[in-house]
N, C-alpha and C positions, 0 to 999 in steps of 0.2 A: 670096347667102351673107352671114352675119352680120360683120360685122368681128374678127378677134382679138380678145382682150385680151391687152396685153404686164405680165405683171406684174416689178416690182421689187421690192428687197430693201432699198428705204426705209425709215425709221424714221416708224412711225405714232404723230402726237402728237394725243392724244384728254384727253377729262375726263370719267370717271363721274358721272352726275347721280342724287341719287335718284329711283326711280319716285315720282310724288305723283298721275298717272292712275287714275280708279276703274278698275276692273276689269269689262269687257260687263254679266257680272250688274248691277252697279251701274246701269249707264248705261239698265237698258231701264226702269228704275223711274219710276213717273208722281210725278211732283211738280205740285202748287201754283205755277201762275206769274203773274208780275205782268205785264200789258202796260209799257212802256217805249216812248220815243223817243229813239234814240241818232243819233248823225253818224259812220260811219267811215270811213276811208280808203278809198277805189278800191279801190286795192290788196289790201286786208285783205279787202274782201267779193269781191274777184274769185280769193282765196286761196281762202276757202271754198266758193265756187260751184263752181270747178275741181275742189276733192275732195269738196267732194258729189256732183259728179258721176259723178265715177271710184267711189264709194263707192254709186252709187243710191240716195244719201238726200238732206236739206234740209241747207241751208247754216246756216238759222237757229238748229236744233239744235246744229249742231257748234256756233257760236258759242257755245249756250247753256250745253252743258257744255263748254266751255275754261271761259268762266267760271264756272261752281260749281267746277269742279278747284282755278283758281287760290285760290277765295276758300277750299275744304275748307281748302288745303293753309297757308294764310295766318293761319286761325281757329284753331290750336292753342294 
């Protein structure tokens, strides 16, 4: 059997971010890509390997578009 959840009557302190994420349509779109040689953290690629996995896709892509997101949202 699952464990409870015990809920309380906490005060939730959060911060609205705007969305800057394309939208799936966006994402399944073939783009133009440059090969690159990057160095990242452990961490960072053992981040996306983990939810590529759970997502049944490549980690390389998620990488790919975090970065075009960060750079859309940065280019205005």
């Amino acid at each position: 059997m699952k464990k409870k959840t015990k809920y309380t009557n906490e005060p939730i302190n959060f911060k609205v971010i705007d969305d800057f994420l394309p939208s799936p349509e966006q994402l399944a779109l073939k783009e133009d890509n440059v090969r690159v040689t990057i160095t990242l953290s452990k961490a960072s690629v053992n981040f996306f390997k983990r939810h590529a996995k759970k997502a049944n896709g490549h980690y390389q892509s998620m990488i790919r578009k975090v970065l075009d997101s960060y750079a859309a949202h940065y280019e205005r």
